[in-house]
VOBA-1610 file (N, C-alpha, C; in pm, whole numbers, padded with zeros to 5 digits, always signed):
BEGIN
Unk+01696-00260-06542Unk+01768-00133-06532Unk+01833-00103-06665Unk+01802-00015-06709Unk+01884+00062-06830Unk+02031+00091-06796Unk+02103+00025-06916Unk+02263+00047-06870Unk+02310+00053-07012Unk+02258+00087-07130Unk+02300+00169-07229Unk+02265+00277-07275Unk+02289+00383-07387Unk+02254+00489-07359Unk+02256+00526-07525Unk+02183+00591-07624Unk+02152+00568-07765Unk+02125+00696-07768Unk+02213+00779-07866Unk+02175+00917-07901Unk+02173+00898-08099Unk+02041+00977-08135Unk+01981+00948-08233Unk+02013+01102-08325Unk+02061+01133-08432Unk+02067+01297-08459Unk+01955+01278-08610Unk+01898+01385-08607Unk+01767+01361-08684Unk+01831+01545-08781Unk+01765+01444-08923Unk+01826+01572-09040Unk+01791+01719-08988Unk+01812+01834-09046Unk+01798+01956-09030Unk+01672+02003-09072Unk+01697+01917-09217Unk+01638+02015-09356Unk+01480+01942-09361Unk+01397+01993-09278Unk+01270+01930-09298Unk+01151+02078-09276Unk+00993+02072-09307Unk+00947+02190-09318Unk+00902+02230-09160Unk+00870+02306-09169Unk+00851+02454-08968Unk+00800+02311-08921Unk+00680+02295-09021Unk+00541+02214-08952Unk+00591+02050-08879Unk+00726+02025-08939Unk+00796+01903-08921Unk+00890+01925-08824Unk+00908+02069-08782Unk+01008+02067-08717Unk+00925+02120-08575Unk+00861+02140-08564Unk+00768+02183-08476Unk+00716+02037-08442Unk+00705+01962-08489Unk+00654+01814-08462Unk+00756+01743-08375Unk+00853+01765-08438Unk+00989+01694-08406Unk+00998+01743-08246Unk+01034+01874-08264Unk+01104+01968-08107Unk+00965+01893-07959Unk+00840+01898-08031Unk+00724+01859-07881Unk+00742+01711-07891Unk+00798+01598-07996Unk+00817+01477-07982Unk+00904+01462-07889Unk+01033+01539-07897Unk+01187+01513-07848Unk+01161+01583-07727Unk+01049+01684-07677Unk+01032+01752-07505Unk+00956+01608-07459Unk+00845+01527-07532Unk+00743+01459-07427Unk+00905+01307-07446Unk+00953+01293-07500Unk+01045+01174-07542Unk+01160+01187-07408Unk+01210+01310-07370Unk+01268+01360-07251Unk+01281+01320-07178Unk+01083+01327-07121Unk+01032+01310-07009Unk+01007+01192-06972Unk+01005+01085-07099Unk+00954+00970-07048Unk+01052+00881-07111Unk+01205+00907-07168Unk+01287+00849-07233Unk+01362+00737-07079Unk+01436+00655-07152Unk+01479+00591-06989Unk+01569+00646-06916Unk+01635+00751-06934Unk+01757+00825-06866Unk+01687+00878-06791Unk+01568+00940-06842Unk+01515+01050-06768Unk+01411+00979-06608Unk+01366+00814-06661Unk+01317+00768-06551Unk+01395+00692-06487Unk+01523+00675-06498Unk+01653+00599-06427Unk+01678+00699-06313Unk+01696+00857-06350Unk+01750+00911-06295Unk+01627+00986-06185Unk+01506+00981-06216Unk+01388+00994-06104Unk+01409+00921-05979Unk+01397+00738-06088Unk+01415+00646-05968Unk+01574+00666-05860Unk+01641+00694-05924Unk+01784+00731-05861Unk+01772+00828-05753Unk+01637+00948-05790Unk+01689+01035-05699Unk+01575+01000-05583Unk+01481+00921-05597Unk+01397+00851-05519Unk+01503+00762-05394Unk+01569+00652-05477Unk+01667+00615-05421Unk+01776+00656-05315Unk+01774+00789-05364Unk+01906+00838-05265Unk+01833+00932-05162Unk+01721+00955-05172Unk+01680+01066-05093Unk+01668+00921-04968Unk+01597+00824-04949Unk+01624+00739-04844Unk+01732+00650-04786Unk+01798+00621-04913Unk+01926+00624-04907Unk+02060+00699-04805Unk+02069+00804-04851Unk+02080+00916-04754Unk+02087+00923-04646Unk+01976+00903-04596Unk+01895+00946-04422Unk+01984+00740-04400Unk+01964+00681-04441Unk+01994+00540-04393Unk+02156+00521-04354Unk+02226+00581-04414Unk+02377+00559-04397Unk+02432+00738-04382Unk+02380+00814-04399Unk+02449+00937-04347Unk+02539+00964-04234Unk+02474+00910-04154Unk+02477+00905-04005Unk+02631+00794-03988Unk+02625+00709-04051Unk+02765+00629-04082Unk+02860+00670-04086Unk+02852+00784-04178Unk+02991+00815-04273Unk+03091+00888-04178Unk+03216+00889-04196Unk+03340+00910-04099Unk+03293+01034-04098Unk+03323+01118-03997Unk+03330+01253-03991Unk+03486+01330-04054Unk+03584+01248-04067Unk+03704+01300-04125Unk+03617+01320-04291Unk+03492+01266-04312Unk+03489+01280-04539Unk+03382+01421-04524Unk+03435+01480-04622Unk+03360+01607-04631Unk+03279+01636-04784Unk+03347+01525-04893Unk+03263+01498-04998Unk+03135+01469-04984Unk+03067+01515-05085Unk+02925+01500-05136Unk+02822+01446-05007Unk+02842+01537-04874Unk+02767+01524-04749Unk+02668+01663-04739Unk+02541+01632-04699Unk+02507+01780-04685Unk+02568+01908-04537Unk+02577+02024-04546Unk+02629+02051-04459Unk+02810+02079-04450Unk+02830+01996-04542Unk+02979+01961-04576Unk+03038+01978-04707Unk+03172+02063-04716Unk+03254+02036-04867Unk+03419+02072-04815Unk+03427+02109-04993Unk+03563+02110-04960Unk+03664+02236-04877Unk+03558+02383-04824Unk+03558+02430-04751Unk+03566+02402-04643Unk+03454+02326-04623Unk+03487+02275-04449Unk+03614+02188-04425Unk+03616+02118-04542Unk+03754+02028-04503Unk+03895+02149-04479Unk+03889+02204-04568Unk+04029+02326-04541Unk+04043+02376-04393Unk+03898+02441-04409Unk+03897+02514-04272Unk+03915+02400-04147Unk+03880+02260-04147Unk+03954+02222-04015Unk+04056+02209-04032Unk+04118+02209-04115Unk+04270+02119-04111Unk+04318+02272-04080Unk+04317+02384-04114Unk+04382+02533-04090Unk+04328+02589-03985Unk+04280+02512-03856Unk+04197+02559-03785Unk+04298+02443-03687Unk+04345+02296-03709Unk+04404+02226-03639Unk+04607+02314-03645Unk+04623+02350-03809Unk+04748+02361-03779Unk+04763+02507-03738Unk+04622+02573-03721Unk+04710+02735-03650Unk+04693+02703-03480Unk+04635+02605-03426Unk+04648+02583-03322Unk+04806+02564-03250Unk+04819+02460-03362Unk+04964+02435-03315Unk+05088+02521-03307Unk+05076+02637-03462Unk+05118+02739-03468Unk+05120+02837-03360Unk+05082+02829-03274Unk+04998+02925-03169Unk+05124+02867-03046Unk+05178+02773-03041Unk+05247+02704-02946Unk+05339+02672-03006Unk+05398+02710-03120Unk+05517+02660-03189Unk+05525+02549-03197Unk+05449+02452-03238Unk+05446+02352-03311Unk+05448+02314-03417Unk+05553+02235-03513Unk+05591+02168-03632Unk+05424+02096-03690Unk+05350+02111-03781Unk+05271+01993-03884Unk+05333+01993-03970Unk+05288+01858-03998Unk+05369+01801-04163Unk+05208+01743-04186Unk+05259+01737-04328Unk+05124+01717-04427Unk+05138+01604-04548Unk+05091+01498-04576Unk+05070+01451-04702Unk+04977+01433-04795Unk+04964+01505-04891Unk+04849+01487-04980Unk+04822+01341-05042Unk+04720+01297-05072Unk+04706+01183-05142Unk+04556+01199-05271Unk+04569+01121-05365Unk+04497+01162-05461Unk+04479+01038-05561Unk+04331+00945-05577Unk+04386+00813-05596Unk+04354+00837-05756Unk+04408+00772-05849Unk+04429+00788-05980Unk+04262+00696-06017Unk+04223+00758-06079Unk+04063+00689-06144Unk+03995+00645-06034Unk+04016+00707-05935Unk+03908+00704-05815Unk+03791+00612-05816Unk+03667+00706-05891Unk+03571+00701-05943Unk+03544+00529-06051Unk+03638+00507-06089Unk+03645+00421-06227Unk+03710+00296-06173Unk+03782+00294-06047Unk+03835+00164-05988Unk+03746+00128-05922Unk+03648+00138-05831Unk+03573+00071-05747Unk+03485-00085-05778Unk+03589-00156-05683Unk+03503-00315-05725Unk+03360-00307-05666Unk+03260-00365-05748Unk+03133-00372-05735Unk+03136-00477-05625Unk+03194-00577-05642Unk+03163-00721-05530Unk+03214-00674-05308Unk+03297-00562-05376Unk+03364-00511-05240Unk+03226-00424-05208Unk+03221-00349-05294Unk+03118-00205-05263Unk+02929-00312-05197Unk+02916-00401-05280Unk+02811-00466-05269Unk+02828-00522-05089Unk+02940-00539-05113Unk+02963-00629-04931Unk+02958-00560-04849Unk+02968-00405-04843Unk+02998-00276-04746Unk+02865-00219-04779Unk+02790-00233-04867Unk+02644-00186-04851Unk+02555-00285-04761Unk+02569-00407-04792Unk+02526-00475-04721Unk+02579-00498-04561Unk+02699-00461-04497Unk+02746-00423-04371Unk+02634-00332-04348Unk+02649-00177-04443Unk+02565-00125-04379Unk+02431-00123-04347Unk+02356-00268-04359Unk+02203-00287-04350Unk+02126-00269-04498Unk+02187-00217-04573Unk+02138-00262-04757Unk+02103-00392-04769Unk+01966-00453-04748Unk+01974-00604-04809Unk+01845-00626-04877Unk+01840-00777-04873Unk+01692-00779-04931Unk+01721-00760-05066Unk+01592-00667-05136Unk+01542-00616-05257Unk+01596-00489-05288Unk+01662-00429-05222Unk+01752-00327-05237Unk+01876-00345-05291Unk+01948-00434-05189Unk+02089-00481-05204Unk+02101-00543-05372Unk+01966-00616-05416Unk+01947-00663-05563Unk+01943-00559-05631Unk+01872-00424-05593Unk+01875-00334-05743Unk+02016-00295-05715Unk+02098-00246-05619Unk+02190-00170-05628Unk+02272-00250-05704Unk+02290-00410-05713Unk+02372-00477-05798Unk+02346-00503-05912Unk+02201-00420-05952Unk+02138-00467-06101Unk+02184-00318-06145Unk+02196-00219-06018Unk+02261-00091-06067Unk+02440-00093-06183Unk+02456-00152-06091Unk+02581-00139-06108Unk+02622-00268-06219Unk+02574-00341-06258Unk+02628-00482-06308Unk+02594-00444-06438Unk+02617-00544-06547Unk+02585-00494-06693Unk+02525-00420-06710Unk+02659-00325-06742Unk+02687-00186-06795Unk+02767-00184-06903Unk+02742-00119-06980Unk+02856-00084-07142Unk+02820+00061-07173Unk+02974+00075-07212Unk+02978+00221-07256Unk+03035+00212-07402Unk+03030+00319-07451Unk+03097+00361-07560Unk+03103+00502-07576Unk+03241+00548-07674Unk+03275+00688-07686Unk+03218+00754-07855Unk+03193+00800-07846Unk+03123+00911-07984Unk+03201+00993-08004Unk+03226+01007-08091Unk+03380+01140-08172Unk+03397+01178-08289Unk+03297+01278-08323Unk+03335+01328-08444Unk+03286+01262-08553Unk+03169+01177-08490Unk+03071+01112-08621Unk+03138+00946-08587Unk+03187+00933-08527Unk+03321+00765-08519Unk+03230+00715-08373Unk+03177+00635-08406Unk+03150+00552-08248Unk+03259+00423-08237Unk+03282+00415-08138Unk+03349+00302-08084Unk+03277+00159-08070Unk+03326+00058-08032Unk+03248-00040-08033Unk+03185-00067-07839Unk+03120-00123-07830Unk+03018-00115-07666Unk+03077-00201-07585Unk+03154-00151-07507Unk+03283-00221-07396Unk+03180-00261-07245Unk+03177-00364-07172Unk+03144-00394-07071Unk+03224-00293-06946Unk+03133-00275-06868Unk+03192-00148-06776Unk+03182-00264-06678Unk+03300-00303-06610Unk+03344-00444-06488Unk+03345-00347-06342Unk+03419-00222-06399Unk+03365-00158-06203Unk+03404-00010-06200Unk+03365+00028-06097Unk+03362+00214-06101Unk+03191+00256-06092Unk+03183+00352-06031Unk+03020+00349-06009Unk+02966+00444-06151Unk+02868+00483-06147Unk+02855+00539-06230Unk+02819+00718-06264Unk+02910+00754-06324Unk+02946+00919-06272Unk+02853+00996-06363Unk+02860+01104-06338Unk+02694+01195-06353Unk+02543+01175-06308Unk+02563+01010-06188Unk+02473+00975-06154Unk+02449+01041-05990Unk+02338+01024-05967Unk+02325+01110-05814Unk+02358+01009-05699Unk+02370+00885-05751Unk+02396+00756-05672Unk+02531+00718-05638Unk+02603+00776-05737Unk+02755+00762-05788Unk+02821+00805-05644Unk+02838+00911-05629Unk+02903+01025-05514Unk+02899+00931-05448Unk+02756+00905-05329Unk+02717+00853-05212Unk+02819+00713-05214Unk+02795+00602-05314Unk+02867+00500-05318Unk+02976+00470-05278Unk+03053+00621-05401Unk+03189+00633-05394Unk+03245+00670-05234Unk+03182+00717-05142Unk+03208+00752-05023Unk+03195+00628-04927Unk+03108+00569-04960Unk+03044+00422-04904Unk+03192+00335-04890Unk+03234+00332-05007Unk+03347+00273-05077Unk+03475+00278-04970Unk+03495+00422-04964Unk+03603+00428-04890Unk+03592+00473-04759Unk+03489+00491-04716Unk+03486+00515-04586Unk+03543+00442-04453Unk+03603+00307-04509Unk+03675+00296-04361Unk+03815+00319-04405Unk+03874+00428-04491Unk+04029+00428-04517Unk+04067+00499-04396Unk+04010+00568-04289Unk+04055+00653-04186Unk+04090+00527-04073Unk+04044+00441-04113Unk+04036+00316-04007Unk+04184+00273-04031Unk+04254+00236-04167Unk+04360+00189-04131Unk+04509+00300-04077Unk+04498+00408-04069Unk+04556+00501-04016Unk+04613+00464-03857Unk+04555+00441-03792Unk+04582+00405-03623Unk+04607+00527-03608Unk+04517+00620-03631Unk+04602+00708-03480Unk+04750+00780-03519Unk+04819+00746-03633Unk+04977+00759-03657Unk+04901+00918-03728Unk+04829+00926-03816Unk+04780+01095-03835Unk+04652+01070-03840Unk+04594+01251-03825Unk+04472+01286-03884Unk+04468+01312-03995Unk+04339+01229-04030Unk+04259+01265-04240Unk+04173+01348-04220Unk+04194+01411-04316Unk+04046+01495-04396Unk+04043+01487-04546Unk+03892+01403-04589Unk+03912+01386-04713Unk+03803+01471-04756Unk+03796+01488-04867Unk+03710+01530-04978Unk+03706+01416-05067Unk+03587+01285-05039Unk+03593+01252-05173Unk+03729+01149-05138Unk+03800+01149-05298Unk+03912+01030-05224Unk+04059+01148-05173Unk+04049+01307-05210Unk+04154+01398-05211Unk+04147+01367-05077Unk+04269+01359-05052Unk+04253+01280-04840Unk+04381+01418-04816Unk+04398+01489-04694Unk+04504+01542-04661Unk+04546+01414-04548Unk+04662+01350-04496Unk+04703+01314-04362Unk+04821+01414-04276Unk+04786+01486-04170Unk+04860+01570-04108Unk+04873+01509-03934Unk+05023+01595-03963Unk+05063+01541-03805Unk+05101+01643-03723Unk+05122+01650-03589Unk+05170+01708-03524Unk+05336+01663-03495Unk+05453+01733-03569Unk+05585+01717-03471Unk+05650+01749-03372Unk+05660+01695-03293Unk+05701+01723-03190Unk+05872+01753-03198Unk+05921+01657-03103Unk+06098+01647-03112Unk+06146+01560-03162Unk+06074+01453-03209Unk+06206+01306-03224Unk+06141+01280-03391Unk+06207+01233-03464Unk+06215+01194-03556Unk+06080+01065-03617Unk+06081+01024-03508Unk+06012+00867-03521Unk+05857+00974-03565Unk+05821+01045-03496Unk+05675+01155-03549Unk+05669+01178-03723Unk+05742+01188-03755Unk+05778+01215-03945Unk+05816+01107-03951Unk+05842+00986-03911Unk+05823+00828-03974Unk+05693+00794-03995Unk+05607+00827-03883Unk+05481+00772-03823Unk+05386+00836-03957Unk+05382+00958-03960Unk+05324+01003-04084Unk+05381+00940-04203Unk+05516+00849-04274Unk+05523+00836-04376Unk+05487+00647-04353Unk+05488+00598-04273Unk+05422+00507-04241Unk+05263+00480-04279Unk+05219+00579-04269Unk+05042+00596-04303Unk+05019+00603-04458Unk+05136+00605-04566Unk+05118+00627-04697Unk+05199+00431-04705Unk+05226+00356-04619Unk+05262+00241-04692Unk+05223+00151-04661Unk+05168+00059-04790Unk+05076-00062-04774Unk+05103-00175-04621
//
């Protein structure tokens, strides 16, 4: 698996006939460069992928599902609190929003929850050859950085990335009990409650934000 990534800048000043050489080198180089067949196999990958764990995923996540976004997530949650509105009922709401989302995810956790979900075999191996030595580096202004080992976080602009990242957190509705309803997008989670009369209802919701 390709897990570095090499951008090459080639002079200006050369003649039509060279540059015309260059531009159909750099279209067929495209097509058959390794980004370009990482990201075939990727989307090969997820199209069965997909259909295999779709059916899994909480119905509270509205991220990167087909059928589903961050529309639909609004509209239930404003669809649960005009109900209540309707009967004079109190919701309270807490937003949550996890800092580097995307960029925290342990590979050895994510690997164990793919494999829960029936990922094994020769699969369960690429997804960890996916994800495992990886290095990045930043480009700026002519300055490259030096090539840092990437230890965990899936990998973003990838079509594999999303699905994972959902994989990832999909049982956070699990530790809730019942104390509120989630709707997430992704890791943007709303938790909302219904108040009633007693106080202990607005505990119960701030209860659901502590470890």
């Amino acid at each position: 698996m390709w897990s570095n990534t090499i951008r090459m800048e080639i002079s200006e000043h050369h003649s039509t006939a060279q540059e015309a050489a260059e531009r159909t080198s750099r279209k067929l180089s495209s097509h058959f460069s390794p980004s370009y067949c990482q990201q075939s196999l990727g989307t090969f990958v997820y199209s069965q992928f997909y259909e295999h764990v779709s059916y899994l995923i909480t119905t509270h996540q509205h991220g990167f599902l087909r059928n589903r976004s961050c529309v639909t997530q609004l509209l239930s949650v404003l669809h649960s609190i005009g109900r209540k509105l309707d009967t004079n009922e109190q919701t309270d709401i807490a937003y949550l929003d996890l800092a580097k989302a995307f960029d925290s995810v342990d590979h050895s956790i994510l690997l164990q929850k793919l494999k829960c979900y029936g990922v094994t075999g020769r699969l369960l191996n690429w997804f960890a050859d996916y994800l495992n030595n990886r290095r990045q580096r930043v480009v700026m202004d002519g300055a490259t950085s030096q090539w840092t080992p990437v230890t965990s976080g899936v990998p973003q602009g990838s079509i594999l990335g999303p699905m994972m990242f959902v994989i990832f957190i999909n049982d956070a509705p699990d530790v809730i009990n019942n104390k509120a309803i989630p709707a997430l997008f992704a890791d943007d989670t709303k938790l909302y409650k219904n108040i009633l009369t007693s106080v202990n209802d607005c505990n119960q919701l701030q209860e659901t934000n502590t470890p």
